[in-house]
C-alpha positions in Angstrom: 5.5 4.6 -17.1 3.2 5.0 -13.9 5.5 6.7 -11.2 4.0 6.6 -7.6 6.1 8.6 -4.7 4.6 7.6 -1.9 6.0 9.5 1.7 8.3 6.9 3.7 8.1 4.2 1.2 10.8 3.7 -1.8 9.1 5.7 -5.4 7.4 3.4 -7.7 8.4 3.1 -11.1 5.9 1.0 -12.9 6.1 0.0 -16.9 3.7 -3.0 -16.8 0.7 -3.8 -15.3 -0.2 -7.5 -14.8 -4.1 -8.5 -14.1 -5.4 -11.7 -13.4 -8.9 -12.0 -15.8 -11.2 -13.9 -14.4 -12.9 -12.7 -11.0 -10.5 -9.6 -11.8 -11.4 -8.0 -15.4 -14.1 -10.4 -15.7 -16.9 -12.6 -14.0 -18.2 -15.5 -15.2 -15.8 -14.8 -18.8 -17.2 -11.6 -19.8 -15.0 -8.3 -19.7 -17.1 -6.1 -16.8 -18.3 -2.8 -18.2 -15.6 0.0 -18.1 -12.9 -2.1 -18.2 -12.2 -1.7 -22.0 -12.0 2.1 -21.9 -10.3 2.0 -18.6 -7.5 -0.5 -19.8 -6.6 1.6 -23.0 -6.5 4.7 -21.4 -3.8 3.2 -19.3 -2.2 1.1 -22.1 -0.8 4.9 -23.1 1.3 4.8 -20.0 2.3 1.1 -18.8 2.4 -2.2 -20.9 -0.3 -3.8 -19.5 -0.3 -8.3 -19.3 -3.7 -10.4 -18.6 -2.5 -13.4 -17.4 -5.1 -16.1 -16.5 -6.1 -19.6 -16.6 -9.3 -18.7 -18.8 -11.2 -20.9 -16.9 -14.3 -19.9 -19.2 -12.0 -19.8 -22.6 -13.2 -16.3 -23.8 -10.4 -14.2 -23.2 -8.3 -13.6 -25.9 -11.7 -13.0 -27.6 -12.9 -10.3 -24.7 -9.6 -8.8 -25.0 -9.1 -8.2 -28.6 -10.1 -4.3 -28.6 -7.9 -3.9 -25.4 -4.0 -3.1 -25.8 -2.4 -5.6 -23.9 -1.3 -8.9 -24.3 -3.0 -12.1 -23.2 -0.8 -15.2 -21.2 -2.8 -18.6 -21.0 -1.5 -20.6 -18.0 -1.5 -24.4 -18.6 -1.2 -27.0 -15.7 -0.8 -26.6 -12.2 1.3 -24.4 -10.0 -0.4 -21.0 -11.1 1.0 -19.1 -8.0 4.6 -20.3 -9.0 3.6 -19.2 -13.2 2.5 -16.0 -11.9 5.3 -14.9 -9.6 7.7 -16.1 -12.5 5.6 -14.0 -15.0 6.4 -11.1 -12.8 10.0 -11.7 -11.9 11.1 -11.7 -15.6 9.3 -8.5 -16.6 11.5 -7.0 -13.2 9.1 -7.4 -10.1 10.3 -3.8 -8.8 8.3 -2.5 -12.1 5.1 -4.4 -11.7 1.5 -3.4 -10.5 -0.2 -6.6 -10.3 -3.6 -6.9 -9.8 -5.6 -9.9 -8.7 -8.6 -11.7 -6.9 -7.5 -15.4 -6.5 -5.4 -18.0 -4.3 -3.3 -18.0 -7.6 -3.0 -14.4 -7.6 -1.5 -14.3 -4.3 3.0 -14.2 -4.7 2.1 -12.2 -7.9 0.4 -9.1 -5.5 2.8 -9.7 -2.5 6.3 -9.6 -5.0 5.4 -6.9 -7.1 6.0 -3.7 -6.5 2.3 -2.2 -6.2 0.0 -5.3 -5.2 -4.0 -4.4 -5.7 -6.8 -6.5 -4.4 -10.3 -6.5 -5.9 -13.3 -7.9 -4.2 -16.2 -8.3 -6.9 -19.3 -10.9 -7.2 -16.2 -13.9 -7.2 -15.4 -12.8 -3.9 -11.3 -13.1 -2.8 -9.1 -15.1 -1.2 -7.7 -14.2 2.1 -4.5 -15.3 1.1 -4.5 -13.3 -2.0 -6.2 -9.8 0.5 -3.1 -10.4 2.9 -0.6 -9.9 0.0 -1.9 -7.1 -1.1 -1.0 -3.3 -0.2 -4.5 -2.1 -1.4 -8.0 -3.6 -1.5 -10.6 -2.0 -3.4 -14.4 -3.1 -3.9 -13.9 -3.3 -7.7 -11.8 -3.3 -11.0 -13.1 -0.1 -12.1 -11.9 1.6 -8.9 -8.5 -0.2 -8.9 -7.8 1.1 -12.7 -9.1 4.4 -11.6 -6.2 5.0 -8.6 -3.3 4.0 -11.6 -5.5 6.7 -14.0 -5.0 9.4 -11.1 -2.2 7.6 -8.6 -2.2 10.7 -5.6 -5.1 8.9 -5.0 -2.5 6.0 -3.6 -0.4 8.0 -2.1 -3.2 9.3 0.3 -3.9 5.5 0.5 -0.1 4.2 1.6 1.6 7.0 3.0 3.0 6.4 6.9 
């Protein structure tokens, strides 16, 4: 469990962490370097859940060495999957972390929603939902690996 007290905002009490894969762990399929080490350093603390569309069909393969488990969405209304996905593991005990449209109710309903910005870019949508932003995954991973870093982030 990841526990974040942040001043003036209700303590955080994260078991899983949920991450979108492509544009998120990944660009163009492939994992992005320091992810892997990152990911199981965390995976000691928090159940961590790669949810994705695989739109480049290599991530179960880029994520075998990585403790987590991997969700393949199928069809449309990825928002809706995502959010649902979230909701049954207990929203109030999800970080989510995402770059895309369909990452966008996933970051606003958990209960710590990250943004990363990386060569895919972001959607606006997805950047309004979230309480942080950060350039890259590396440097969202690193704020769960050492969270008083967030709480000099969100406090009031």
């Amino acid at each position: 469990m990841i526990n974040i007290d942040i001043p003036g905002k209700a303590p955080i009490q994260a078991c899983h962490l949920v991450l979108d894969y492509n544009g998120t762990l990944a660009v163009d399929g492939m994992l992005l370097p320091g992810v892997k080490e990152r990911l199981n350093a965390l995976a000691d603390k928090i159940t961590i859940h790669v949810i994705t569309a695989d739109t480049f069909g290599k991530a179960a393969d880029n994520l075998k060495e990585i403790r987590c488990r991997c969700s393949v969405l199928k069809g449309s209304g990825q928002q809706q999957q995502k959010l649902a996905f979230i909701q049954q593991l207990r929203q109030e005990n999800v970080i989510a972390i995402g770059n895309g449209t369909n990452d966008a109710l996933m970051l606003k309903h958990a209960a710590l929603g990250i943004a990363v910005i990386q060569e895919e870019g972001a959607s606006l949508q997805t950047l309004l939902h979230a309480d942080i932003v950060c350039k890259e995954i590396t440097s969202a991973l690193d704020l769960l690996l050492h969270p008083l870093r967030l709480v000099a982030t969100l406090r009031d």
